[in-house]
PDBQT receptor file of N, H, CA, C and O in Angstrom, charges set to zero:
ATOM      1  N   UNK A   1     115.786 -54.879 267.621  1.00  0.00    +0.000 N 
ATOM      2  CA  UNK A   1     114.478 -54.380 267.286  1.00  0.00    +0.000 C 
ATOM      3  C   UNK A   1     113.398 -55.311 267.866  1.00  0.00    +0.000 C 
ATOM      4  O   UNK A   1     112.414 -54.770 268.372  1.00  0.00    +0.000 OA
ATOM      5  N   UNK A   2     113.482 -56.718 267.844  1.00  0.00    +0.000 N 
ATOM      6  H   UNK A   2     114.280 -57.157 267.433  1.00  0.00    +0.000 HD
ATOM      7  CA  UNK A   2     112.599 -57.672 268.520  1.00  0.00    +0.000 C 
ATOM      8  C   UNK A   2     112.515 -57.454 269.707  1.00  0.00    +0.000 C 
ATOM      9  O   UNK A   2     111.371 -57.404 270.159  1.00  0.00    +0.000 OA
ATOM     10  N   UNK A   3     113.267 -57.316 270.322  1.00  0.00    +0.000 N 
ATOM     11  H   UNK A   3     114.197 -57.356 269.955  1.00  0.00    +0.000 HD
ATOM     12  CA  UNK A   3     113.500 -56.921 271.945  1.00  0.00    +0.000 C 
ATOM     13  C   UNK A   3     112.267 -55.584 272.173  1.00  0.00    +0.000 C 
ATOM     14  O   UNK A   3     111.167 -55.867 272.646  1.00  0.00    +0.000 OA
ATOM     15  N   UNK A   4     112.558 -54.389 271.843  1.00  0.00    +0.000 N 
ATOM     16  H   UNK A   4     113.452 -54.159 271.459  1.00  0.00    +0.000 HD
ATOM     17  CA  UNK A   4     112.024 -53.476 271.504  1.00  0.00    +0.000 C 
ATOM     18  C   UNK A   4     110.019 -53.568 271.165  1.00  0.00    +0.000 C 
ATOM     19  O   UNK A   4     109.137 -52.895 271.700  1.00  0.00    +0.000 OA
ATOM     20  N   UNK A   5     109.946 -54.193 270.557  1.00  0.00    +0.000 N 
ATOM     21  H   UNK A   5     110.661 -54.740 270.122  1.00  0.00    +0.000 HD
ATOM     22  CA  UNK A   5     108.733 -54.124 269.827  1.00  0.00    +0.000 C 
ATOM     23  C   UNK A   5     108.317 -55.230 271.121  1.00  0.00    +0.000 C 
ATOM     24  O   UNK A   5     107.284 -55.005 271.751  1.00  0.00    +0.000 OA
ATOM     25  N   UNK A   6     109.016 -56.200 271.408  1.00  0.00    +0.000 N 
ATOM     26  H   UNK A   6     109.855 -56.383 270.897  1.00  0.00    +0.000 HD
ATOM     27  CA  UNK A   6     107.977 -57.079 272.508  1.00  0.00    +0.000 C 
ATOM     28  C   UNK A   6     108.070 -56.161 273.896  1.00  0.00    +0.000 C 
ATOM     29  O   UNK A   6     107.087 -56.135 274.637  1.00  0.00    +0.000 OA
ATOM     30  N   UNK A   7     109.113 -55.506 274.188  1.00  0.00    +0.000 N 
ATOM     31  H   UNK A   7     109.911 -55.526 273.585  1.00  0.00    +0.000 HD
ATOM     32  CA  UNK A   7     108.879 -54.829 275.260  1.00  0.00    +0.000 C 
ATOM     33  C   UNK A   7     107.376 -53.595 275.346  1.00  0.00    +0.000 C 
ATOM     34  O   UNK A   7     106.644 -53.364 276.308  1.00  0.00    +0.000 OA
ATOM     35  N   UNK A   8     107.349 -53.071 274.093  1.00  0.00    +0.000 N 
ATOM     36  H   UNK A   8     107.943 -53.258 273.311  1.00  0.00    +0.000 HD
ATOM     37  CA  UNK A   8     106.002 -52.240 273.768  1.00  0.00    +0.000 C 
ATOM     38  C   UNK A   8     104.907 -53.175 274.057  1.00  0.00    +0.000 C 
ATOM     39  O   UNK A   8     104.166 -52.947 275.014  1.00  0.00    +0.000 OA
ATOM     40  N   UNK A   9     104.728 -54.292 273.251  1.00  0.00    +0.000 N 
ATOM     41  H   UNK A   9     105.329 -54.477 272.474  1.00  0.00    +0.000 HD
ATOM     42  CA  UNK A   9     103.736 -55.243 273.411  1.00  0.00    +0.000 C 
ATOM     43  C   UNK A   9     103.466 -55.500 274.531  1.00  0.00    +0.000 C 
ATOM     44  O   UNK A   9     102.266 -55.386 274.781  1.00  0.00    +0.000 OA
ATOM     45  N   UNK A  10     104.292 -55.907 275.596  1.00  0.00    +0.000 N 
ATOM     46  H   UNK A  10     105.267 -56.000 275.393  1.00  0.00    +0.000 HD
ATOM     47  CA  UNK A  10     104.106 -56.304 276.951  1.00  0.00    +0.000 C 
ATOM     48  C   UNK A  10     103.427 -55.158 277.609  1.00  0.00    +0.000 C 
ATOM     49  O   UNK A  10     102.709 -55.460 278.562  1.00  0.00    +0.000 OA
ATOM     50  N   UNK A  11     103.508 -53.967 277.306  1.00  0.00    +0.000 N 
ATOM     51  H   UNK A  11     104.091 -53.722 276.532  1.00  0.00    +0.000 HD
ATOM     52  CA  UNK A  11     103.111 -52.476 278.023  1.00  0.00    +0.000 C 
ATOM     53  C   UNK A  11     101.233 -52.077 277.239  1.00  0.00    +0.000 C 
ATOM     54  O   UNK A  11     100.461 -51.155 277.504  1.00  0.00    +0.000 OA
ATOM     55  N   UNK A  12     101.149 -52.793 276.636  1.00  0.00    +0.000 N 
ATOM     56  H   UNK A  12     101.776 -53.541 276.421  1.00  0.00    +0.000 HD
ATOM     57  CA  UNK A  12      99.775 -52.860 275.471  1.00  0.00    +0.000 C 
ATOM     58  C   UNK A  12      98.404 -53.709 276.600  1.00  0.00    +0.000 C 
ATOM     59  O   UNK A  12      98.551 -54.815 277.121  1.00  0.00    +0.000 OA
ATOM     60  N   UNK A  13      97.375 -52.977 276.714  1.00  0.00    +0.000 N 
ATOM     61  H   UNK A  13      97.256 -52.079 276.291  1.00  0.00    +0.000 HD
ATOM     62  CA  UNK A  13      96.423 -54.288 277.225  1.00  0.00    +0.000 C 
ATOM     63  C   UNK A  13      96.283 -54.857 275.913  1.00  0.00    +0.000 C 
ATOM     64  O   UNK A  13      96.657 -54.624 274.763  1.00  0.00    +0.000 OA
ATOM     65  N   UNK A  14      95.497 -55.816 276.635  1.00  0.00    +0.000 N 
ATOM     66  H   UNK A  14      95.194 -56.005 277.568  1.00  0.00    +0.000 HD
ATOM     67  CA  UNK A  14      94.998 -57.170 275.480  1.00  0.00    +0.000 C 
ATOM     68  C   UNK A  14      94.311 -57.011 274.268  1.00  0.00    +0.000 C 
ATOM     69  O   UNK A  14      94.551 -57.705 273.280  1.00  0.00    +0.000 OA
ATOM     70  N   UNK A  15      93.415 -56.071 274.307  1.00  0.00    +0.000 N 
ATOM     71  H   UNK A  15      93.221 -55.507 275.110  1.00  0.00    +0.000 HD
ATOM     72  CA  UNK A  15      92.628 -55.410 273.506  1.00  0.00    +0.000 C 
ATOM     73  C   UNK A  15      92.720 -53.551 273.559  1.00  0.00    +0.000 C 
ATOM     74  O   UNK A  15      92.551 -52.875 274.574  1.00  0.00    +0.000 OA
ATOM     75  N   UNK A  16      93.081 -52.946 271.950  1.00  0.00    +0.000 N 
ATOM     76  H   UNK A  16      93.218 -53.495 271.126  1.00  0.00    +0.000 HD
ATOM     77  CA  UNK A  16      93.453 -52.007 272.025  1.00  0.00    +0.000 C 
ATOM     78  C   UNK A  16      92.412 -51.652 270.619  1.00  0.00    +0.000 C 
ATOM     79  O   UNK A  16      92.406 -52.316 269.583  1.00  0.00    +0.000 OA
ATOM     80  N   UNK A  17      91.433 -50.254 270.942  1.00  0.00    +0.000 N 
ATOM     81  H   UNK A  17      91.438 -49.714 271.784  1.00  0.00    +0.000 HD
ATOM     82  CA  UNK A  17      90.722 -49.587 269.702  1.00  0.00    +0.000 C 
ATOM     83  C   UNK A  17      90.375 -51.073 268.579  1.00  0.00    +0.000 C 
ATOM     84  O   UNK A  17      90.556 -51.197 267.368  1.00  0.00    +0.000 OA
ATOM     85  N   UNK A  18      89.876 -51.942 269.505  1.00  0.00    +0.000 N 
ATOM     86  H   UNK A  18      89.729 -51.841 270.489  1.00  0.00    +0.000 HD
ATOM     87  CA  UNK A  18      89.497 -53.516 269.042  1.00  0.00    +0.000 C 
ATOM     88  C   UNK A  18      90.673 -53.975 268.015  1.00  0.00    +0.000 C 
ATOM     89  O   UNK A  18      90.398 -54.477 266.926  1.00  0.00    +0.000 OA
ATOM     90  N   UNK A  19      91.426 -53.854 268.264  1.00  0.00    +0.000 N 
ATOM     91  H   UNK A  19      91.649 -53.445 269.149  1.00  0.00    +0.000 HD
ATOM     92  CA  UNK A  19      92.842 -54.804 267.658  1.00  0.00    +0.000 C 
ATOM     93  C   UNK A  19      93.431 -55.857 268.871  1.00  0.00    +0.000 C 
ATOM     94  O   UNK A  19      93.878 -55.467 269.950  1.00  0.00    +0.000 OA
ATOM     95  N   UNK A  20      93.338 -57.132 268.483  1.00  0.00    +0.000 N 
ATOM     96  H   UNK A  20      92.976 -57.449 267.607  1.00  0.00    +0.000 HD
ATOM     97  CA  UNK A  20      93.877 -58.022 269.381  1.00  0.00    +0.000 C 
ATOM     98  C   UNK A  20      95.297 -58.395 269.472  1.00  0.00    +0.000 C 
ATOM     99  O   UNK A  20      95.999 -59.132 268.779  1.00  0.00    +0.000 OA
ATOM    100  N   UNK A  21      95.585 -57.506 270.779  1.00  0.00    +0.000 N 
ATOM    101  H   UNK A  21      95.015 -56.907 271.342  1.00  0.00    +0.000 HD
ATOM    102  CA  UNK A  21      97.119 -57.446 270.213  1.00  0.00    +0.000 C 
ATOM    103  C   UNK A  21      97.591 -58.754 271.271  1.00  0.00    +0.000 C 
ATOM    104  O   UNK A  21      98.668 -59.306 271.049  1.00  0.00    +0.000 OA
ATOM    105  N   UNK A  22      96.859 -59.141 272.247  1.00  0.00    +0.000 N 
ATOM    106  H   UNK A  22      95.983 -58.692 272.428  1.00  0.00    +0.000 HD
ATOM    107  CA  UNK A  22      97.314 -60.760 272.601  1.00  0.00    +0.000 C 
ATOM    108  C   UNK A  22      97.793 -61.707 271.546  1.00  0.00    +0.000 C 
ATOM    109  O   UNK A  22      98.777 -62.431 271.393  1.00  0.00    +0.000 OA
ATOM    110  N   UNK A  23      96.623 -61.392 270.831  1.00  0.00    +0.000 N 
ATOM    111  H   UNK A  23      95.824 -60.804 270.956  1.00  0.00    +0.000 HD
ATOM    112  CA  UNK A  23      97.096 -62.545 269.432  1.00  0.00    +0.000 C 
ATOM    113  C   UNK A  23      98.105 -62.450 268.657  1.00  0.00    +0.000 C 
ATOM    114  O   UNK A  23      98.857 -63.393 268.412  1.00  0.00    +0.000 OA
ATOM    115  N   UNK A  24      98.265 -60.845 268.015  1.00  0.00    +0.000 N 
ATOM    116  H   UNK A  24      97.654 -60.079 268.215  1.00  0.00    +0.000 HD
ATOM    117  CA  UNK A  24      99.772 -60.515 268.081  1.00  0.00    +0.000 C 
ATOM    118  C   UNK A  24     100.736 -60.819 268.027  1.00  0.00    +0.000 C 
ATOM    119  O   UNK A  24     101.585 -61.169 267.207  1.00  0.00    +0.000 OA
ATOM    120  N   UNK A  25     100.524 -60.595 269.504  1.00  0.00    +0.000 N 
ATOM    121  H   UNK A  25      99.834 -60.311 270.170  1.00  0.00    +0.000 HD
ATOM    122  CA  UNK A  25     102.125 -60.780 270.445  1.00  0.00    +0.000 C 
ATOM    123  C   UNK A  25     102.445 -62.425 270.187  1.00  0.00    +0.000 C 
ATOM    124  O   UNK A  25     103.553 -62.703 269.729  1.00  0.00    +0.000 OA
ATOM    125  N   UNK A  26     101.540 -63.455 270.460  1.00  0.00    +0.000 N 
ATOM    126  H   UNK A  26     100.640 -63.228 270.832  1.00  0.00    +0.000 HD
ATOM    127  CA  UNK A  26     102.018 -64.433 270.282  1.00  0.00    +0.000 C 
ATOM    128  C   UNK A  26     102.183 -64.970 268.953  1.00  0.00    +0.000 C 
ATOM    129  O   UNK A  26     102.504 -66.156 268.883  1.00  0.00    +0.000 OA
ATOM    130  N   UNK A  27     102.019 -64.296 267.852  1.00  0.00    +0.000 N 
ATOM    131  H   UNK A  27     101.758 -63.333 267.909  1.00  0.00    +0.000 HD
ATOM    132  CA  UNK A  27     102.392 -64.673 266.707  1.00  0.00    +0.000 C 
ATOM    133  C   UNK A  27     104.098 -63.981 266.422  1.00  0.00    +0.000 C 
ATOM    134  O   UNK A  27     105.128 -64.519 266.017  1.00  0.00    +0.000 OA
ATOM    135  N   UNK A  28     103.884 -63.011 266.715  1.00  0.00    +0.000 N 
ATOM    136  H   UNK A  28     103.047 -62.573 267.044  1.00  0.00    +0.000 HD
ATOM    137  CA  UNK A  28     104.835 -62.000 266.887  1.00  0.00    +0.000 C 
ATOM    138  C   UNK A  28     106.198 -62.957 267.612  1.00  0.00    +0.000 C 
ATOM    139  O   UNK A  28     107.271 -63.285 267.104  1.00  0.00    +0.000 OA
ATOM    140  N   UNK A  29     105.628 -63.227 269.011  1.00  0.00    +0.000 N 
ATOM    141  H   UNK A  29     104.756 -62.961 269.424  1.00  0.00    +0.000 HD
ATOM    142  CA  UNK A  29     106.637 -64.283 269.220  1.00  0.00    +0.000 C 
ATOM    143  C   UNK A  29     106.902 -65.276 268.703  1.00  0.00    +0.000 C 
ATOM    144  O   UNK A  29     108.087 -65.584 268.829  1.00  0.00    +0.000 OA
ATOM    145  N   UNK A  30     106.056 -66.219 267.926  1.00  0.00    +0.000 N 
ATOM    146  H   UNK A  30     105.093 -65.969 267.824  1.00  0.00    +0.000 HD
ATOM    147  CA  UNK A  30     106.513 -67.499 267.825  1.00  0.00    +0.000 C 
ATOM    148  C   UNK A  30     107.269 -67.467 266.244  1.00  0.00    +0.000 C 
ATOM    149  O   UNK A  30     108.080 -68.316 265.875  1.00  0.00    +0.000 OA
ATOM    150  N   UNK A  31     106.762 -66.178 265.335  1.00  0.00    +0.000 N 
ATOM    151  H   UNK A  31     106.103 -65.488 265.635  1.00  0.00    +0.000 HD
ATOM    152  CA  UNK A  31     107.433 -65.696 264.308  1.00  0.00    +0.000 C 
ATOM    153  C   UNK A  31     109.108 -65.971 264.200  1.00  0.00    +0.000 C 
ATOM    154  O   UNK A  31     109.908 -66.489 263.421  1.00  0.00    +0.000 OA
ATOM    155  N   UNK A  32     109.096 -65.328 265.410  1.00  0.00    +0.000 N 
ATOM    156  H   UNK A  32     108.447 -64.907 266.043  1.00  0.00    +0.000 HD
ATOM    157  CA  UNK A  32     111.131 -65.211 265.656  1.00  0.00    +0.000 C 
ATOM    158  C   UNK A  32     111.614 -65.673 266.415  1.00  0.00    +0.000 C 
ATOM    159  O   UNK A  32     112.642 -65.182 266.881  1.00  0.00    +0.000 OA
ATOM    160  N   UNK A  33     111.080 -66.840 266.884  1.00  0.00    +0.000 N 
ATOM    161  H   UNK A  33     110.245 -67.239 266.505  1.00  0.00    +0.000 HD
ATOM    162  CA  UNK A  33     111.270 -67.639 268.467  1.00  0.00    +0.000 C 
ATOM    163  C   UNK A  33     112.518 -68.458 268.146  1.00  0.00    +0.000 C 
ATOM    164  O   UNK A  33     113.468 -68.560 268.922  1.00  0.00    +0.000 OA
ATOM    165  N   UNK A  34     112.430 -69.157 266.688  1.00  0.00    +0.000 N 
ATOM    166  H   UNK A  34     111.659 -69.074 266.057  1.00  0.00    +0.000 HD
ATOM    167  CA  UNK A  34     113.554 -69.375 266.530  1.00  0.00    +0.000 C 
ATOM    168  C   UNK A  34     114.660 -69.119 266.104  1.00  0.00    +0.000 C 
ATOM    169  O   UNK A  34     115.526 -69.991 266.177  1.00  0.00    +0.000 OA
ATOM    170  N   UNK A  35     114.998 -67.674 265.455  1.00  0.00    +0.000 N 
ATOM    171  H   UNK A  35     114.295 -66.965 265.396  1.00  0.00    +0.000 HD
ATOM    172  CA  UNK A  35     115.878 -67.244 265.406  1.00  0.00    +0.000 C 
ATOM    173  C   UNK A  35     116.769 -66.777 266.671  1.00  0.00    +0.000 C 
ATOM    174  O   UNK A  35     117.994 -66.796 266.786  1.00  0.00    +0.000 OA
ATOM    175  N   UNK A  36     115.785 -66.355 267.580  1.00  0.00    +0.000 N 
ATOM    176  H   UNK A  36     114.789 -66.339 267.487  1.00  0.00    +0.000 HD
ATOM    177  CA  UNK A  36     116.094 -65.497 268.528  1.00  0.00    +0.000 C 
ATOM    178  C   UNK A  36     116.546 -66.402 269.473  1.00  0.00    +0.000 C 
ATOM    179  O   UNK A  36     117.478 -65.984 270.159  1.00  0.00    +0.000 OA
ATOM    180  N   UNK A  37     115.890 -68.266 269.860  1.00  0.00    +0.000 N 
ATOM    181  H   UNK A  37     115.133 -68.605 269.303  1.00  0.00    +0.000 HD
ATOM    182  CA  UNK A  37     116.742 -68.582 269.778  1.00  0.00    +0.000 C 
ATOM    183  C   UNK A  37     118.211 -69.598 269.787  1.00  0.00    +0.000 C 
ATOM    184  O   UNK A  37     118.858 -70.244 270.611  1.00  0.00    +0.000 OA
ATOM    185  N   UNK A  38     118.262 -69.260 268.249  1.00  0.00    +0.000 N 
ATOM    186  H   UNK A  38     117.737 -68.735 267.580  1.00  0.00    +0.000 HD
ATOM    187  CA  UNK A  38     119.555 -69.424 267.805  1.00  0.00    +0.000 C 
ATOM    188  C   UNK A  38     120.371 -68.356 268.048  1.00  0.00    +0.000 C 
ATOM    189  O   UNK A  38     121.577 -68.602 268.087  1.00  0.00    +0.000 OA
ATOM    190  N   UNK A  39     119.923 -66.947 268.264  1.00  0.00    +0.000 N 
ATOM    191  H   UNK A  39     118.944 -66.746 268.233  1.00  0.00    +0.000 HD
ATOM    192  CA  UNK A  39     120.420 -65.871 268.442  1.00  0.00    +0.000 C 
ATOM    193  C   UNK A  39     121.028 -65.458 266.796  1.00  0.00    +0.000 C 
ATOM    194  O   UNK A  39     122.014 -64.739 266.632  1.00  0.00    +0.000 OA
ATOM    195  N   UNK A  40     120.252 -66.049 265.697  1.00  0.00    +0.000 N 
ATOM    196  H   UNK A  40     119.451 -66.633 265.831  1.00  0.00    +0.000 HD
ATOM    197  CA  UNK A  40     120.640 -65.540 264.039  1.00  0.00    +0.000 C 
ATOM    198  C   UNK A  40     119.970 -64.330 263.352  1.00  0.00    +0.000 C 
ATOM    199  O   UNK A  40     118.754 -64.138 263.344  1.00  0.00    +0.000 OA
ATOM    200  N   UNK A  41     120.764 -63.649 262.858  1.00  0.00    +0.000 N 
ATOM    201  H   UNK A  41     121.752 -63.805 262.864  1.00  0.00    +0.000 HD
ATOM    202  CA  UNK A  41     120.325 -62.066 262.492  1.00  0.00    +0.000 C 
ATOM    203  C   UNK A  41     119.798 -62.236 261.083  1.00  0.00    +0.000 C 
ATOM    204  O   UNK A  41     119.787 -61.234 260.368  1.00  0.00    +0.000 OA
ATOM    205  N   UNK A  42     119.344 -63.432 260.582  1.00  0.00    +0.000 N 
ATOM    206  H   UNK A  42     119.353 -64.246 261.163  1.00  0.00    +0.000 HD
ATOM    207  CA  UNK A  42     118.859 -63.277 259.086  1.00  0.00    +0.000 C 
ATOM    208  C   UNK A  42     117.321 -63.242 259.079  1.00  0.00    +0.000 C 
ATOM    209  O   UNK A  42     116.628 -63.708 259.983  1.00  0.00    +0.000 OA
ATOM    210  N   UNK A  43     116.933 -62.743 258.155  1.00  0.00    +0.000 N 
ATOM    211  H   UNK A  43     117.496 -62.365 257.420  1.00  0.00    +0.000 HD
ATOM    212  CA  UNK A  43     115.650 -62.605 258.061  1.00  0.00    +0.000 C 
ATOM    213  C   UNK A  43     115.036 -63.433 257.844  1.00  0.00    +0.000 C 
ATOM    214  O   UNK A  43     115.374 -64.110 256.873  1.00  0.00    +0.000 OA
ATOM    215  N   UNK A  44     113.564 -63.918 258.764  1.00  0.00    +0.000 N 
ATOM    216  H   UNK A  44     113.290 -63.368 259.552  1.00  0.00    +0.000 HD
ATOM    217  CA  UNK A  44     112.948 -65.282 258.759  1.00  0.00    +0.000 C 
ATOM    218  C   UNK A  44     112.286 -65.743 256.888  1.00  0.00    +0.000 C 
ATOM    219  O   UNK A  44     111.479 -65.047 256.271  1.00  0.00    +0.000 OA
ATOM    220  N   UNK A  45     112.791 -66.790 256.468  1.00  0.00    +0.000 N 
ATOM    221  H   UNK A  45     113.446 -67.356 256.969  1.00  0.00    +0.000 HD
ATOM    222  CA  UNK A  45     111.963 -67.369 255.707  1.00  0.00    +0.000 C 
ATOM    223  C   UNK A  45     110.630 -66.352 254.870  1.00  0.00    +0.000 C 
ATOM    224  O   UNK A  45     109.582 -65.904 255.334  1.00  0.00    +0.000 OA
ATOM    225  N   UNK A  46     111.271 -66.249 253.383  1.00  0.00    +0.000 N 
ATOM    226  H   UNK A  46     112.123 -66.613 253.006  1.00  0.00    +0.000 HD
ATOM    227  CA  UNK A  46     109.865 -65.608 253.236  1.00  0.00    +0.000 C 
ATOM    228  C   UNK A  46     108.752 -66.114 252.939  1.00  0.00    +0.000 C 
ATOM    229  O   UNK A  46     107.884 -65.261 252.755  1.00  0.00    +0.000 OA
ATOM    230  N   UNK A  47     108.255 -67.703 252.753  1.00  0.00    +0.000 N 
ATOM    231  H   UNK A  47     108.960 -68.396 252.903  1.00  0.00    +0.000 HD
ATOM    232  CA  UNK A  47     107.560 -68.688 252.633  1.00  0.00    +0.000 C 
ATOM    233  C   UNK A  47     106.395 -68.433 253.918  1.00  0.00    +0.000 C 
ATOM    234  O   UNK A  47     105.169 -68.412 253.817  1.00  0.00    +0.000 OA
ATOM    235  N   UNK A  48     107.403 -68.217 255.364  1.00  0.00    +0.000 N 
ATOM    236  H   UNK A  48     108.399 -68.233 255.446  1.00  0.00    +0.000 HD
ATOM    237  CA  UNK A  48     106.834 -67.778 256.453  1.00  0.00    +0.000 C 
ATOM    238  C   UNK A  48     105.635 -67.043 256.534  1.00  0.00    +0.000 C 
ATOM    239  O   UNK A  48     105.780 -65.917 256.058  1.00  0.00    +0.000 OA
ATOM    240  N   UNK A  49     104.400 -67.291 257.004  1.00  0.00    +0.000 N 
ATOM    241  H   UNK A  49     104.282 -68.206 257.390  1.00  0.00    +0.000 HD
ATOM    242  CA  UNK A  49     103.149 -66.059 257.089  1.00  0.00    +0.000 C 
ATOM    243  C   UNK A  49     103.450 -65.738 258.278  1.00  0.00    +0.000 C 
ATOM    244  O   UNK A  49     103.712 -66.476 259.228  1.00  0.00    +0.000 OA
ATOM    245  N   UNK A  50     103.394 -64.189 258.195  1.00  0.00    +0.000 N 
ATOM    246  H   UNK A  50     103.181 -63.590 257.423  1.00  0.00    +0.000 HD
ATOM    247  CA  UNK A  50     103.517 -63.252 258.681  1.00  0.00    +0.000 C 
ATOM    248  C   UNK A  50     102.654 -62.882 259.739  1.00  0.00    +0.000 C 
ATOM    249  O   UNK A  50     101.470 -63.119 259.496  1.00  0.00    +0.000 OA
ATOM    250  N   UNK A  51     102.980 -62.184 261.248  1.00  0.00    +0.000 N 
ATOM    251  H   UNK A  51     103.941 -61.992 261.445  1.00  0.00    +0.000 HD
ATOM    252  CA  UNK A  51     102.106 -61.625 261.980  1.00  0.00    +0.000 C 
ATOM    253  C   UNK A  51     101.374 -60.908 261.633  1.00  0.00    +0.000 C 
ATOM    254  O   UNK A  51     101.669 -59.747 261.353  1.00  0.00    +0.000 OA
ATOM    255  N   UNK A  52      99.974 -61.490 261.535  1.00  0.00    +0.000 N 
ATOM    256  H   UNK A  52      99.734 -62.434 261.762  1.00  0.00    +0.000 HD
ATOM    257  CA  UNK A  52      98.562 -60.151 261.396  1.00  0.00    +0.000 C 
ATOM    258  C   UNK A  52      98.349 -60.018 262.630  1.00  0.00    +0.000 C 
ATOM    259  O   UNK A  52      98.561 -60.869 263.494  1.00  0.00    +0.000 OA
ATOM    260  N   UNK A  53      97.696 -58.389 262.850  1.00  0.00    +0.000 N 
ATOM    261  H   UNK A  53      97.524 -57.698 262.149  1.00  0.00    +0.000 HD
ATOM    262  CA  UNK A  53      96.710 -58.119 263.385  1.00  0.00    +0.000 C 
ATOM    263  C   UNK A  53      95.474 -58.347 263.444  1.00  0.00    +0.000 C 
ATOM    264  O   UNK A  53      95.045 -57.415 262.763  1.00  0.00    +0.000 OA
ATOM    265  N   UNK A  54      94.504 -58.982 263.805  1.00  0.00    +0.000 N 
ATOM    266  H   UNK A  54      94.852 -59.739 264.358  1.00  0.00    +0.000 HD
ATOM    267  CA  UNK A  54      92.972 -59.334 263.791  1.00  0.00    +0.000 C 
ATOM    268  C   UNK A  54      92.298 -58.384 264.367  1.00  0.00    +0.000 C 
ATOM    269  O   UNK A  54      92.583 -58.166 265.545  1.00  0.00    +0.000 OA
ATOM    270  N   UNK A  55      91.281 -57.595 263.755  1.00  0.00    +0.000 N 
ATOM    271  H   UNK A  55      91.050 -57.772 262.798  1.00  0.00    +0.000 HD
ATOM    272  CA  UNK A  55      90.142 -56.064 264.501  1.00  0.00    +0.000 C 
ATOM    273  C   UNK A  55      89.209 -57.108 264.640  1.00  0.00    +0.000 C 
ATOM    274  O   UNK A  55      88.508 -57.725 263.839  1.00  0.00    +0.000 OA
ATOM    275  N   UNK A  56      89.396 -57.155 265.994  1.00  0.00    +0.000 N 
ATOM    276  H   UNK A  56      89.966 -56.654 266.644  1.00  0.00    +0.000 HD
ATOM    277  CA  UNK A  56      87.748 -57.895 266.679  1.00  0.00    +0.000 C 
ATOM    278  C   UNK A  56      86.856 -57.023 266.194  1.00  0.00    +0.000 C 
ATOM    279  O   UNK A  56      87.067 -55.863 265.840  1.00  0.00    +0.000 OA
ATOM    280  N   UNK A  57      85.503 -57.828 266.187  1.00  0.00    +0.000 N 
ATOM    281  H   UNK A  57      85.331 -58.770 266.475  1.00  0.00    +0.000 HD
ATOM    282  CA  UNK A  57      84.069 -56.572 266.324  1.00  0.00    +0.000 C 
ATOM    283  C   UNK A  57      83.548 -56.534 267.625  1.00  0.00    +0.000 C 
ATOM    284  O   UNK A  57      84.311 -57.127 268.387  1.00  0.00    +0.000 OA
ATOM    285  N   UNK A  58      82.293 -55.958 268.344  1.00  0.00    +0.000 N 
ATOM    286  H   UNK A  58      81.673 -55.476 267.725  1.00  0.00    +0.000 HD
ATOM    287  CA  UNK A  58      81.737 -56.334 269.582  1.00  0.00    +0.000 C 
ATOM    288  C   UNK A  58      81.588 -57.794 269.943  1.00  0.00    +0.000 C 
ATOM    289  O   UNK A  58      81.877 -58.182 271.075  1.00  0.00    +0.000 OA
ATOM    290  N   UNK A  59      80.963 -58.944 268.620  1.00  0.00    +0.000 N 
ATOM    291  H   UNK A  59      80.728 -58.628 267.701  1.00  0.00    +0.000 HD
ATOM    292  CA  UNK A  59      80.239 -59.555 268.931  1.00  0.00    +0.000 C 
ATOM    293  C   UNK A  59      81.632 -60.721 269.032  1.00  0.00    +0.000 C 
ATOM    294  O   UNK A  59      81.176 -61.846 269.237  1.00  0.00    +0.000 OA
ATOM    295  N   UNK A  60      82.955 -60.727 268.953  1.00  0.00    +0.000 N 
ATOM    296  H   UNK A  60      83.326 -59.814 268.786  1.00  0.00    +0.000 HD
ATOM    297  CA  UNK A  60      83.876 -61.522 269.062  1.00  0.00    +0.000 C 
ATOM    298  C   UNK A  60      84.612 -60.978 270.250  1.00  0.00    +0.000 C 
ATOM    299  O   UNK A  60      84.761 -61.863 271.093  1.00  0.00    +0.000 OA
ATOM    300  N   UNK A  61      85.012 -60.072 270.528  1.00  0.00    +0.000 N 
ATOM    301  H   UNK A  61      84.891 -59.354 269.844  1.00  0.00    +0.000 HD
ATOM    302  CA  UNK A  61      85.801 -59.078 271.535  1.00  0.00    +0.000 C 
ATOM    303  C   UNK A  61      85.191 -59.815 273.162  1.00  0.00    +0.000 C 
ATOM    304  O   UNK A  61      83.991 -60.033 273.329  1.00  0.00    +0.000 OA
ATOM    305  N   UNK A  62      86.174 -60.102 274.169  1.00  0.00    +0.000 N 
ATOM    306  H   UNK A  62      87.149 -59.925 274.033  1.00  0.00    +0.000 HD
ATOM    307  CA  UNK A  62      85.464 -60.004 275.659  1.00  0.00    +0.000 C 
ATOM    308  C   UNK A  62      85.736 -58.191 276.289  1.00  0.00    +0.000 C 
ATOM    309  O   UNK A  62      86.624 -57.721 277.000  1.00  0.00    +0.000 OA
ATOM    310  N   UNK A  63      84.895 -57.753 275.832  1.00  0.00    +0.000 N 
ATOM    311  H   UNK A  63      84.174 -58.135 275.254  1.00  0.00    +0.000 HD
ATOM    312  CA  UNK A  63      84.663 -56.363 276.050  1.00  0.00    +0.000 C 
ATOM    313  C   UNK A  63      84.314 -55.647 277.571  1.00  0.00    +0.000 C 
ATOM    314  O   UNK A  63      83.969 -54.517 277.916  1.00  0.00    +0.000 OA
ATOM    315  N   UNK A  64      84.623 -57.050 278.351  1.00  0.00    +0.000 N 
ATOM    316  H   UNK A  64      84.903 -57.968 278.070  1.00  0.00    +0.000 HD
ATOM    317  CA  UNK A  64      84.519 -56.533 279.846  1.00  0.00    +0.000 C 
ATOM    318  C   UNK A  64      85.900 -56.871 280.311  1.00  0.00    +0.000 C 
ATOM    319  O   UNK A  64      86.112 -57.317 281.438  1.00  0.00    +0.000 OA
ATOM    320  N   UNK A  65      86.438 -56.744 279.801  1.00  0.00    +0.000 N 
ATOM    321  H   UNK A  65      86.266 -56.382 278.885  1.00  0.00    +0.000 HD
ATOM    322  CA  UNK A  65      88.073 -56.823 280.207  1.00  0.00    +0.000 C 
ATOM    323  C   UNK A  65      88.568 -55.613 280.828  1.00  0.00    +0.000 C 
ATOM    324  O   UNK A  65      89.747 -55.535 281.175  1.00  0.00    +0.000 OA
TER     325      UNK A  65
């Protein structure tokens, strides 16, 4: 499923309907970086904070991208 969801991500521009999915992705990655790898199928730590999404507004967004 990790495989999967970063392959979508990679196909995503940077900024999508002002959701920063750069930021994301690299939370996204560094979330499971070490399981993945150890190559271990257990579920990360629930102590762990979790990948958010951040909704830029105009006045944070580089909107000439």
């Amino acid at each position: 499923m990790h495989a999967n969801v970063v392959d979508k991500l990679d196909r995503l521009p940077s900024f999508l309907m002002s959701l920063d999915l750069d930021d994301f992705s690299r939370q996204f990655r560094g979330f499971f970086a070490e399981l993945i790898d150890n190559n271990d199928e257990a579920a990360p730590p629930a102590d762990r904070p979790r990948p958010r999404i951040r909704l830029l507004s105009r006045d944070t967004a580089d909107w000439s991208l």
